[in-house]
C-alpha positions in Angstrom: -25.0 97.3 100.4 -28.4 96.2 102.1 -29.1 92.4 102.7 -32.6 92.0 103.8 -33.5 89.6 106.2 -34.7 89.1 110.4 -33.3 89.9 113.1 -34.3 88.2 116.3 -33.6 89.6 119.8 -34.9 89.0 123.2 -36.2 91.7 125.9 -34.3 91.6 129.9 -37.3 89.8 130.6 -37.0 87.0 127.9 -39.7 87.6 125.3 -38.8 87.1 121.8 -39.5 89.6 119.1 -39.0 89.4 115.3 -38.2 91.9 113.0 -37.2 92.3 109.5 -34.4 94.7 109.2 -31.9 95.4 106.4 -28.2 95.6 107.8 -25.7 97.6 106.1 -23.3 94.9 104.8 -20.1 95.2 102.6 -20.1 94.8 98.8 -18.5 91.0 99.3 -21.1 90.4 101.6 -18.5 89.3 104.5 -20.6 89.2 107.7 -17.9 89.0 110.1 -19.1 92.8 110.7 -22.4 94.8 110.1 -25.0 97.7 110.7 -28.0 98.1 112.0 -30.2 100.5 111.8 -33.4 100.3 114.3 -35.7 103.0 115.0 -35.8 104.0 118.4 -39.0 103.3 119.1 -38.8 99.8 118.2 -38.8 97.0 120.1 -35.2 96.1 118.2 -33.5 99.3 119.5 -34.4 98.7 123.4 -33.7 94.7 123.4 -30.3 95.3 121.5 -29.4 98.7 123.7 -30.8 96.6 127.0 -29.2 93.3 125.7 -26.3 93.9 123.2 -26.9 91.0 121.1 -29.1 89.2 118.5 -29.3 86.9 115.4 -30.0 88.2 111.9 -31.5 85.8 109.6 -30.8 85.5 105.9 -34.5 84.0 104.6 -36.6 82.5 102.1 -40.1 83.2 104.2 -41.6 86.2 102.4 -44.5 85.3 105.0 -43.1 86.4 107.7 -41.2 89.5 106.4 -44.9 90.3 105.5 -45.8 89.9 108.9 -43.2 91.2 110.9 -43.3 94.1 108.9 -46.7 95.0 109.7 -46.7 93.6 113.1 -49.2 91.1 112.3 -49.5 88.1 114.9 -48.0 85.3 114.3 -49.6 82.2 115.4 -48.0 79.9 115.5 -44.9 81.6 116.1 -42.2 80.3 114.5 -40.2 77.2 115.6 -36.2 78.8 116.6 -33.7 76.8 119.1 -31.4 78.4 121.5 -28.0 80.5 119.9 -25.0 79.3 120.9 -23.0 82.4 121.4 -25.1 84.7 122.3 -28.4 85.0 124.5 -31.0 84.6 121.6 -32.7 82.3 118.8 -32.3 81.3 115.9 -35.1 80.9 113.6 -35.3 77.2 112.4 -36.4 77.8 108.9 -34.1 79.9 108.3 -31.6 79.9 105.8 -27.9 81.7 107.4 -27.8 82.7 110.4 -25.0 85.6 112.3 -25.1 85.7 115.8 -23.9 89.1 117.0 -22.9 91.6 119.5 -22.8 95.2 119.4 -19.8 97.1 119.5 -21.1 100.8 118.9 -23.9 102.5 119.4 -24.7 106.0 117.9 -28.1 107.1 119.0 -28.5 110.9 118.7 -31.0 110.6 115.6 -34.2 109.1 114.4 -32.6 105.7 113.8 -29.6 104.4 115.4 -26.7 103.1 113.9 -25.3 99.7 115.8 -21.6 98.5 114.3 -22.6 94.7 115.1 -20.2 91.8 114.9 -20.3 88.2 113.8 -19.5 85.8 117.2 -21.0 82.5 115.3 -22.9 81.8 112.2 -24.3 78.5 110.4 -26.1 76.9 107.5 -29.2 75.2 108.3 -30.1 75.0 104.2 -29.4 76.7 100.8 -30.6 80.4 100.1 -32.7 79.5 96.7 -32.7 83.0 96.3 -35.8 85.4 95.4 -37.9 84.8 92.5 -39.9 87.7 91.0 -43.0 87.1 93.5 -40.8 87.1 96.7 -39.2 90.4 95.3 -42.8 92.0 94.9 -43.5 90.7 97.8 -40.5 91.8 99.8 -40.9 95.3 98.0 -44.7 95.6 99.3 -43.8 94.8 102.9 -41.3 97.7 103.1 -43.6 100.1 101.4 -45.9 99.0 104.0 -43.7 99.6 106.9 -43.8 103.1 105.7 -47.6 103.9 105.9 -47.0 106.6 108.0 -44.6 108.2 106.1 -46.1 107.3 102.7 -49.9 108.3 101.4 -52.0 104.7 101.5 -53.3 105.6 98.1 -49.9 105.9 96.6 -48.9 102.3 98.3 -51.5 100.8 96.7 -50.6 102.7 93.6 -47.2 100.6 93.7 -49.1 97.5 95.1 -51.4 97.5 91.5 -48.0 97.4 89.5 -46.7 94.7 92.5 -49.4 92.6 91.5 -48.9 91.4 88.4 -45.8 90.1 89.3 -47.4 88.3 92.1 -50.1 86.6 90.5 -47.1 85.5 87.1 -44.9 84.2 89.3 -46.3 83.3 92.8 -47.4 80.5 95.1 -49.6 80.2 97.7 -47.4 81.6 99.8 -46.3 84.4 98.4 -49.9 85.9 97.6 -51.1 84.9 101.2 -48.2 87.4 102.0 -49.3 90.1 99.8 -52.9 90.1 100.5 -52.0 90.4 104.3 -49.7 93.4 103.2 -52.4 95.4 100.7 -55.4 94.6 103.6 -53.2 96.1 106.1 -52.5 99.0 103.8 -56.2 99.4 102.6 -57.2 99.7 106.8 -54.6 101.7 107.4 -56.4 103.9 104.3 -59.9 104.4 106.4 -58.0 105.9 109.9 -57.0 109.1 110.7 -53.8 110.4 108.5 -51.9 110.5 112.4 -53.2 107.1 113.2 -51.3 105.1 110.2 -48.4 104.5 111.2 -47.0 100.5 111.1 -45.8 98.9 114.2 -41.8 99.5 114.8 -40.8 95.8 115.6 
């Protein structure tokens, strides 16, 4: 089972970077074990193979999936506070929150595959769960991450049927997060078929 959400890590030199990522969880959803599954180019892959630990977030703010996604800037960035097991942050807005450390790490492919485990974990508010707009919009940002892979004209094929649940069930938030995610895919539209691909965060 996938649970989408962010996972936070920090570089040797101490910069934060954000990224939404999907563990592999099991069906009960029991965190005290997990895995990832980072490209290697990412920025996730070298802080967690340099560092060896992180925070995943379980979140509400399809804004910032949007934007981490699509490495879009985020200013501001978003409030987090020191971990407290591990050498990270936790995103304040966030809903759960696993501290981890790795405790495997198969490389040899395209993605690596990181067997994680739980070292501390809190509440900071309830997990209202994903209405239809946040699903749409949550659908979008992945099918954006994949603009390399994926023809634009086809994303935006999806997008058009996206929409409508957007618009029906949406806030503010939630359409300022899909309009960032169907611009992004409309540029990435007018480059070179080689020069699409999305940011690995």
């Amino acid at each position: 089972m996938i649970l989408e959400g962010i996972v936070t890590t920090l570089s040797p030199e101490g910069a934060l970077n954000i990224a939404p990522m999907g563990p592999i969880v099991s069906p009960d959803l029991n965190m005290s074990a997990f895995v990832l599954r980072p490209f290697k180019t990412s920025t996730t892959y070298r802080n967690l193979k340099a560092r060896g630990e992180g925070v995943f977030h379980v979140t509400d703010n399809v804004l910032l999936l949007a934007q981490a996604a699509i490495g879009a800037p985020l200013d501001p960035e978003p409030a987090t506070r020191p971990a407290e097991k591990v050498t990270g942050r936790i995103l304040a807005d966030a809903c759960r929150y696993y501290e981890f450390r790795t405790v495997a790490i198969e490389d040899r492919d395209e993605r690596a595959t990181m067997r994680v485990e739980t070292v501390g974990e809190g509440r900071i508010r309830d997990f209202p769960g994903f209405n239809r707009a946040r699903n749409a919009v949550l659908e979008a940002a992945i099918l954006a991450s994949r603009v390399g892979l994926i023809p634009p004209a086809e994303i935006l094929g999806e997008f058009d049927k996206l929409s409508t649940l957007v618009d029906k069930t949406g806030g503010p938030v939630e359409r300022e997060a899909f309009d960032l995610l169907v611009d992004f895919v409309r540029r990435a539209a007018e480059r070179p078929s080689n020069d699409r691909k999305a940011p690995s965060p």
